[in-house]
C-alpha positions as CSV (number, residue, x, y, z in Angstrom):
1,X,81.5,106.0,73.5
2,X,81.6,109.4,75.2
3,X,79.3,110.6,77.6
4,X,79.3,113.2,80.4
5,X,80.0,112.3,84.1
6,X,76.9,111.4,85.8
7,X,75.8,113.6,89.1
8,X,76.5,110.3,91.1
9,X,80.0,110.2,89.4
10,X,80.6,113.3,89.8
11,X,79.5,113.0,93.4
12,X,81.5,110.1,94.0
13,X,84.6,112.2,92.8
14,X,84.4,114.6,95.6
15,X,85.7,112.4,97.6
16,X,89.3,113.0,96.5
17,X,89.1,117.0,96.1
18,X,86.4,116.9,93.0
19,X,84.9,120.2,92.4
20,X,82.8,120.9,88.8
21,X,82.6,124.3,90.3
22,X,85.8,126.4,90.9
23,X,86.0,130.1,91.6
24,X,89.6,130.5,90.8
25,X,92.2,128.1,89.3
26,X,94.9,127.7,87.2
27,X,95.4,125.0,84.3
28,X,98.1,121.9,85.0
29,X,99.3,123.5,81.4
30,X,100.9,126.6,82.9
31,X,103.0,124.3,84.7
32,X,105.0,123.8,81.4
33,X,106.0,127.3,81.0
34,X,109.2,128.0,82.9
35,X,108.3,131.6,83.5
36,X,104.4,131.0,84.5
37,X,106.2,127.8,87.0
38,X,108.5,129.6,88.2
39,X,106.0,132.5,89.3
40,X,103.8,129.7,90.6
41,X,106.4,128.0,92.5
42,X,107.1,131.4,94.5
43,X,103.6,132.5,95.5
44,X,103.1,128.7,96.7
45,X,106.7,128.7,98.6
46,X,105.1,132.0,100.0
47,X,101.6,131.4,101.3
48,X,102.3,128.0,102.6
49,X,105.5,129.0,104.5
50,X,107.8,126.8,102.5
51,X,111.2,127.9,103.1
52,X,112.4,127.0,99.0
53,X,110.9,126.7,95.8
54,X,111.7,123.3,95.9
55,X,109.8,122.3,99.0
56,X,106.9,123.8,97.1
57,X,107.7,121.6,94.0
58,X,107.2,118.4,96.4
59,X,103.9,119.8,97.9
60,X,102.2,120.7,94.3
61,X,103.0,117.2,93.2
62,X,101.7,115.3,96.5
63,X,98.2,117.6,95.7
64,X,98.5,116.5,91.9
65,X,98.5,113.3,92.7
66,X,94.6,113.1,93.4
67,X,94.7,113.4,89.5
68,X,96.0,110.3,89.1
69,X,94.0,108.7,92.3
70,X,91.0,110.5,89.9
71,X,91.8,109.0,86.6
72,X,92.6,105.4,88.2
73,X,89.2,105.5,90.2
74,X,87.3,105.9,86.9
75,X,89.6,103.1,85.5
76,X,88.8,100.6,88.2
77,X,85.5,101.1,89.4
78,X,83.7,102.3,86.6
79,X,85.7,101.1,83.3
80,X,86.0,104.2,81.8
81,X,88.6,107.2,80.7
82,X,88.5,110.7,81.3
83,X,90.1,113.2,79.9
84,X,93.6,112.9,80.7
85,X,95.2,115.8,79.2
86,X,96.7,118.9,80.9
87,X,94.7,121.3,79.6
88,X,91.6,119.8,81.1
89,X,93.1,119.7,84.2
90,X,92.3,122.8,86.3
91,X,93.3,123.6,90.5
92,X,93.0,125.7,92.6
93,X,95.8,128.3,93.9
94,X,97.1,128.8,97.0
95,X,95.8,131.2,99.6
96,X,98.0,133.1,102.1
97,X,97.9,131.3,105.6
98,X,96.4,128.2,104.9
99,X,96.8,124.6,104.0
100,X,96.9,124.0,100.6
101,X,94.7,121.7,99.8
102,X,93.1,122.1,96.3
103,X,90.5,121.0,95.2
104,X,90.7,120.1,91.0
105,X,88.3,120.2,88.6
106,X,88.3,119.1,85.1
107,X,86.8,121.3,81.8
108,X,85.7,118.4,79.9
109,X,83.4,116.4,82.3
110,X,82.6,113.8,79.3
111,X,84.1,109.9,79.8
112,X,85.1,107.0,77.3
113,X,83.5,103.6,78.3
114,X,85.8,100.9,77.5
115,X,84.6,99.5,74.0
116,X,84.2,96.1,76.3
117,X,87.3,94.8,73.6
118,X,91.4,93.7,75.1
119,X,91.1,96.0,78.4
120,X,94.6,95.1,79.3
121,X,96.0,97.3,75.7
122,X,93.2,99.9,76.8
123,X,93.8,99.7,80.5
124,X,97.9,100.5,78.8
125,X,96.4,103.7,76.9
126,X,94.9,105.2,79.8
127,X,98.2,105.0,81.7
128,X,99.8,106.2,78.9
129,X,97.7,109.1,78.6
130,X,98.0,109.4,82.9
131,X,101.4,108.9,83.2
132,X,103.5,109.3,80.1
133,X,101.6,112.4,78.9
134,X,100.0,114.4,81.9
135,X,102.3,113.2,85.0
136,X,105.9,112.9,83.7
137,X,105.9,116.2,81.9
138,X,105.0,118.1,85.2
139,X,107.9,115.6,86.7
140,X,110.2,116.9,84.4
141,X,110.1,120.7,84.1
142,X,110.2,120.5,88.2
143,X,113.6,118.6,87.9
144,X,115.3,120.7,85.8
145,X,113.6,124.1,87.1
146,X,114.4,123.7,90.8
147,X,116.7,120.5,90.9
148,X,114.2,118.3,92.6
149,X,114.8,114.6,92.5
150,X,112.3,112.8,90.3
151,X,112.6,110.1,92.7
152,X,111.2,112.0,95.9
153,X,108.2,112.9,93.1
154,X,107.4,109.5,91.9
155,X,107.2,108.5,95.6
156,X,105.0,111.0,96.1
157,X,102.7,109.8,93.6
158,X,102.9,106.4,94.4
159,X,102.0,106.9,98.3
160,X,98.0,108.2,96.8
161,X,97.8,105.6,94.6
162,X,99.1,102.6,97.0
163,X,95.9,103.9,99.3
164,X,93.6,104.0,96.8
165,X,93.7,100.6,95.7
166,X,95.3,99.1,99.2
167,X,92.2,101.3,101.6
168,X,90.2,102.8,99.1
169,X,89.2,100.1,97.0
170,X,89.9,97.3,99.4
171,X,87.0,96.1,99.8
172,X,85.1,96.7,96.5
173,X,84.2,93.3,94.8
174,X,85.4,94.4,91.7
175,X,88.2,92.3,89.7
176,X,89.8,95.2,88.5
177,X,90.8,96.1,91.4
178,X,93.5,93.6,92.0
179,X,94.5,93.3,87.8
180,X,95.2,97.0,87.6
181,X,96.8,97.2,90.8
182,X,99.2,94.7,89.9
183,X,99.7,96.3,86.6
184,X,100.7,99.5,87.9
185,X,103.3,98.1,90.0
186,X,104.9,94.8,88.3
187,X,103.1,94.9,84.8
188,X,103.5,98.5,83.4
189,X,107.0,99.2,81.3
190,X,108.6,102.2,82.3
191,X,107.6,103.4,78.7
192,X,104.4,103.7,80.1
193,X,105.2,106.8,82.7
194,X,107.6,108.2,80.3
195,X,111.0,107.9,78.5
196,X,112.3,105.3,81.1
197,X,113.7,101.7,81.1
198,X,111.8,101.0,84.4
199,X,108.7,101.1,86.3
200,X,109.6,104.5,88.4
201,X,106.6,102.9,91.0
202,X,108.0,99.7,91.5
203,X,110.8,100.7,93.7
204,X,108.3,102.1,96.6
205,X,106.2,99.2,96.6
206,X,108.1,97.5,99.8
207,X,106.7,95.4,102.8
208,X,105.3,97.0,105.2
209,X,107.4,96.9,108.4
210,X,106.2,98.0,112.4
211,X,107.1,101.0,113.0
212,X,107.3,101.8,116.9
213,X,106.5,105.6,117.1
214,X,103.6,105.2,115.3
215,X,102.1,101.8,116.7
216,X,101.1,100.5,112.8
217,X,102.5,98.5,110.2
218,X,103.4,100.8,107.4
219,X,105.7,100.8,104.5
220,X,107.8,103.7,105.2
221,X,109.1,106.1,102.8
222,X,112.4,105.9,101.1
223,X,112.5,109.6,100.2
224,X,111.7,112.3,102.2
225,X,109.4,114.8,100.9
226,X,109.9,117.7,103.1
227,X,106.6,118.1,104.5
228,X,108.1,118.3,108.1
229,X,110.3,121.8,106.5
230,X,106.4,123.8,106.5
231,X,105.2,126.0,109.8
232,X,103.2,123.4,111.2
233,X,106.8,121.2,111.3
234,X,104.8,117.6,111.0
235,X,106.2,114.5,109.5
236,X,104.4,112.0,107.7
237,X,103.5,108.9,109.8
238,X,105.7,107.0,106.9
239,X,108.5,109.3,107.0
240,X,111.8,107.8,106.6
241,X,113.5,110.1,109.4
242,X,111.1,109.3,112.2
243,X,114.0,107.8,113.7
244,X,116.1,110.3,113.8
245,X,116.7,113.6,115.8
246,X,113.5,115.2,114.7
247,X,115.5,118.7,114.2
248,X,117.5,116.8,111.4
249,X,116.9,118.1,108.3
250,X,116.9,116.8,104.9
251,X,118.8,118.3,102.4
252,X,117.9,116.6,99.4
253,X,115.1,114.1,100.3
254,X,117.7,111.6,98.9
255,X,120.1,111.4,101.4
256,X,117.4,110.9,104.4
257,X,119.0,113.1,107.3
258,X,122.6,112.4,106.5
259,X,122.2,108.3,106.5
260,X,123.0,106.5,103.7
261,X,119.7,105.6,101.8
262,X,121.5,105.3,98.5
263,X,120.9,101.3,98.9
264,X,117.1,101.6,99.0
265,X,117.2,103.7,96.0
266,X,118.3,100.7,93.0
């Protein structure tokens, strides 16, 4: 049954860059269209201070992910589906001289309650719809238009999503939590995020190891996604080249700093 988001949904939503009420934005569909990406791509590389297109292909996708972080949220927590597809999906655009930190908004507001019948095969359809049919699209057309592994991408996706249901949820008595959780990293075929064999997530979901310069157990990164390369020069505090010359640069986000990080890849 459909119904429209609730103001304490909604409310709840704004929590991960929610807003119902946008000024200016731009649908996730553009993204599709080589010449409309590639346009968008350059006016982000410009206004954040990204030195290549491609930098600006890893930022977009670490902002996208609060989709996902979205979609599961409504998944868990309240058992229901929104509207997963990219035209619903809107963002906003980047502003010369500032952080870029959207917020994203959706045109259909309405959600599907689960029909309270097999949620494991309708828990499957949502990710589906998520993954197969919103995320990997976007995934793709960034690979092939400025040569950006999908590797550092999935990663990227799967840092938001690890801390939604690893902090976020945490503490939530909710079963779901746990079941969908475990789903999305060991359950989930790789049909599920697109035309793969494998689970693109599993691969990130390591132990988390003490790391020295930041004083924390953290499970650091096995792909670097260039957020150091922007003005303000900061690496994530689960960046795989924290121990490293901090003027070495990654080339590909692959190869981490000229090590060899092809091993942590399989």
């Amino acid at each position: 049954m459909a119904n429209k988001m609730t103001d304490q949904e909604l409310l709840q939503l704004k929590k991960y860059r929610f807003n119902s009420r946008l000024e200016h934005s731009f649908s996730a569909a553009e993204l599709l269209d080589e010449s409309s990406l590639n346009g968008f791509l350059k006016d982000l590389a410009l206004a954040i201070g990204a030195p290549s297109e491609k930098i600006a292909a890893s930022m977009l996708i670490k902002r996208y992910a609060f989709f996902a972080v979205m979609s599961l949220y409504a998944l868990t927590v309240w058992n229901k589906k929104i509207n997963l597809s990219l035209d619903n999906v809107k963002m906003e655009p980047a502003e010369q001289g500032k952080n870029w930190l959207p917020a994203i908004s959706l045109t259909d507001l309405t959600v599907v309650d689960w029909d309270g019948e097999d949620r494991p095969e309708w828990r499957k359809s949502v990710f589906n719809d998520l993954f197969a049919n919103n995320i990997y699209p976007i995934i793709t057309k960034l690979e092939k238009t400025v040569g950006i592994s999908r590797l550092i991408l999935w990663e990227n996706i799967s840092v938001y999503l690890f801390w939604l249901y690893e902090t976020e949820l945490n503490d939530i008595e909710n079963d779901n939590v746990a079941s969908d959780f475990h789903y999305l990293i060991f359950e989930a075929e790789g049909q599920v995020f697109g035309r793969y064999n494998e689970n693109p997530l599993q691969k990130y979901y390591g132990e988390k190891t003490y790391v020295k310069e930041r004083d924390a157990e953290l499970r650091v990164r096995k792909t670097c996604c260039f957020s150091y390369q922007l003005p303000a020069g900061k690496r994530c505090k689960t960046c795989p080249c924290t121990h490293l010359a901090m003027d070495g640069r990654c080339q590909d986000g692959e190869n981490i700093c000229g090590t060899n990080p092809k091993k942590n890849l399989v």
